[in-house]
C-alpha positions as CSV (number, residue, x, y, z in Angstrom):
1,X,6.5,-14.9,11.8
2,X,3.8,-12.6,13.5
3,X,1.1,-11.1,12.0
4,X,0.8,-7.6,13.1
5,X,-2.6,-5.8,13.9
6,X,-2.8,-4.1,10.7
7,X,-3.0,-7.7,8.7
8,X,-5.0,-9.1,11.3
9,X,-7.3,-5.9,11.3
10,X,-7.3,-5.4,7.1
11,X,-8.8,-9.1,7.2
12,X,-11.8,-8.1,9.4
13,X,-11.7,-5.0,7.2
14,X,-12.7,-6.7,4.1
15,X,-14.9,-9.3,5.5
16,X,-16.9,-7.1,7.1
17,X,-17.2,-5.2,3.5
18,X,-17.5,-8.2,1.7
19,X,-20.7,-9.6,3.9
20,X,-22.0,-6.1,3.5
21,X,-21.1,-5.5,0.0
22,X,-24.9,-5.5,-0.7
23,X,-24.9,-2.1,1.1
24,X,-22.8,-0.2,-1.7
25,X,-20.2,1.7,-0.1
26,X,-20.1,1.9,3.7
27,X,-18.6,4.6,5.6
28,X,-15.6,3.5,7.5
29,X,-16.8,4.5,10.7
30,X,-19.6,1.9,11.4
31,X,-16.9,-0.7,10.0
32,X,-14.9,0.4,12.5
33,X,-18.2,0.1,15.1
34,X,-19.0,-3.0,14.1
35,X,-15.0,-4.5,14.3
36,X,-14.3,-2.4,17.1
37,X,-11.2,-0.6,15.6
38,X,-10.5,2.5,16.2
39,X,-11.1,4.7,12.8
40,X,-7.3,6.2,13.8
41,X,-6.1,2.9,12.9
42,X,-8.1,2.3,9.9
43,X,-6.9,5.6,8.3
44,X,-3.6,4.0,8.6
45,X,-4.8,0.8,6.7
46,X,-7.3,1.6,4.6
47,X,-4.8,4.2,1.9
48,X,-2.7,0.7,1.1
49,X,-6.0,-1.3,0.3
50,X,-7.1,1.4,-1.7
51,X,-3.7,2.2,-3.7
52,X,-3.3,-1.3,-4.7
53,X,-7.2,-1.7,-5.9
54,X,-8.7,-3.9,-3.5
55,X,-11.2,-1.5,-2.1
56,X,-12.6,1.5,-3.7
57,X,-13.2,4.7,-1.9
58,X,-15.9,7.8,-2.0
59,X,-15.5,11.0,-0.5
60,X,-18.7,12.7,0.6
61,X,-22.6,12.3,1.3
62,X,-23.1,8.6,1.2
63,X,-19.2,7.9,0.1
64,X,-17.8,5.0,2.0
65,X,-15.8,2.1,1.2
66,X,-16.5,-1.3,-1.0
67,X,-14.7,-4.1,-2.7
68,X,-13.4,-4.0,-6.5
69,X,-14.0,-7.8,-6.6
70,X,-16.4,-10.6,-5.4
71,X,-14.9,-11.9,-2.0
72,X,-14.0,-15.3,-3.7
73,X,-11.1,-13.5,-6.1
74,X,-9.5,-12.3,-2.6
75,X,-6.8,-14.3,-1.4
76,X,-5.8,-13.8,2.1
77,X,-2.0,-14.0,1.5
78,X,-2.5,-11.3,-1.4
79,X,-3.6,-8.8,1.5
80,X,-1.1,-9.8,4.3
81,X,1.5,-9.9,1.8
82,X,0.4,-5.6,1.5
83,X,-0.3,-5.0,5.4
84,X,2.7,-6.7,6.2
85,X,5.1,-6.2,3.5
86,X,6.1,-9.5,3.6
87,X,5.4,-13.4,4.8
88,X,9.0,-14.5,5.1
89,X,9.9,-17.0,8.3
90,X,13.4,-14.9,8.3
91,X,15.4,-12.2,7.0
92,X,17.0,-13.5,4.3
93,X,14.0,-14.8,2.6
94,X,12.3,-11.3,2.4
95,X,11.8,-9.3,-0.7
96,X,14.6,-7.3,-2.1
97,X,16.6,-8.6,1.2
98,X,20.3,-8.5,0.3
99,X,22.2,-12.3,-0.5
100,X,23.5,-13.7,2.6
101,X,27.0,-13.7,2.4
102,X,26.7,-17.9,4.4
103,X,23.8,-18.6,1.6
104,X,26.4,-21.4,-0.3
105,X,27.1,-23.1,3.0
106,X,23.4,-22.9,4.8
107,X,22.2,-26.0,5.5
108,X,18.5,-24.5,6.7
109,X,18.1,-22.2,3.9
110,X,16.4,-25.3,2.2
111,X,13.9,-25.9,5.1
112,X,13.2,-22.0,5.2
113,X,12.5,-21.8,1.7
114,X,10.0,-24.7,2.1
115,X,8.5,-23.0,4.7
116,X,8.2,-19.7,3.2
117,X,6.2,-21.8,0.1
118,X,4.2,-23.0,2.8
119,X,3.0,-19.8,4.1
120,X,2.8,-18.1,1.3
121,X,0.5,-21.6,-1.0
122,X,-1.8,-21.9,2.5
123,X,-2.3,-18.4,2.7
124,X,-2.9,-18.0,-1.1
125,X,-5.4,-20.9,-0.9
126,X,-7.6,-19.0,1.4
127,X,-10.2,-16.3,-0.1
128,X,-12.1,-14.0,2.1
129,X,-15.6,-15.6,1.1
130,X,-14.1,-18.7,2.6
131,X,-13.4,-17.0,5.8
132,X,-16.9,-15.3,5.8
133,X,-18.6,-18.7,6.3
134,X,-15.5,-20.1,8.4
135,X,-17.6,-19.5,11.9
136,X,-20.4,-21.5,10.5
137,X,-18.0,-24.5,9.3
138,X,-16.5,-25.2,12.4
139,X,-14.7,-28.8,12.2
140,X,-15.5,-31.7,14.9
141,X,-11.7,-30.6,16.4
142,X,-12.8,-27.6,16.7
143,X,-16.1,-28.1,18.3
């Protein structure tokens, strides 16, 4: 599993809106300044947070973007899980993916399926106010 750029860059997305959601609505492009993506790329990613209600946009004279919810009701595998369409380790495991005509005699179906659970609880146990203060609780490991 490989987390593309768009899930990577919808996570800095919504932090940076959810530090700043003091600010009301803020126009995409100094989001885009301040993460250093391109404002191309966040047209392409900012219509999926938007159609499923995480972030709610304004067109016009001080429009701009802001979150629906306080950063702690956020979990981080709800937003991969729309950037990326899906968290599954392999094919067979993905959503609507047809059944796999060896499923009855797979003896690592088991271990995927654990693995997906994995992903999918770890990621689900991570909101985006916890990965607002992450940099400031850095662990003795990684010190």
């Amino acid at each position: 599993m490989l987390i593309s750029t768009k899930g990577r860059y919808a996570l800095r997305v919504m932090i940076d809106l959810a530090q700043n959601k003091e600010s009301g609505h803020v126009a995409m492009k100094i989001v885009a300044s301040r993460q250093g993506i391109s404002l191309k790329y966040l047209e392409r990613i900012l219509p999926v947070l938007t159609k499923n209600g995480l972030i709610e946009g304004v067109h016009g004279k001080g429009g701009g973007y802001r979150l629906c919810r306080e950063p702690k009701e956020y979990k981080v595998g709800e937003i991969l899980r729309l950037t990326e369409g899906n968290l599954a380790p392999v094919s067979c495991l993905e959503c609507n993916a047809p059944v796999c005509e060896r499923k009855d005699q797979c003896h690592t179906i088991g271990m995927w399926t654990d693995f997906h659970k994995m992903i999918n609880d770890y990621f689900d146990g991570i909101t985006l106010e916890d990965l607002m203060h992450r940099n400031t609780e850095l662990s003795e490991d990684e010190k």
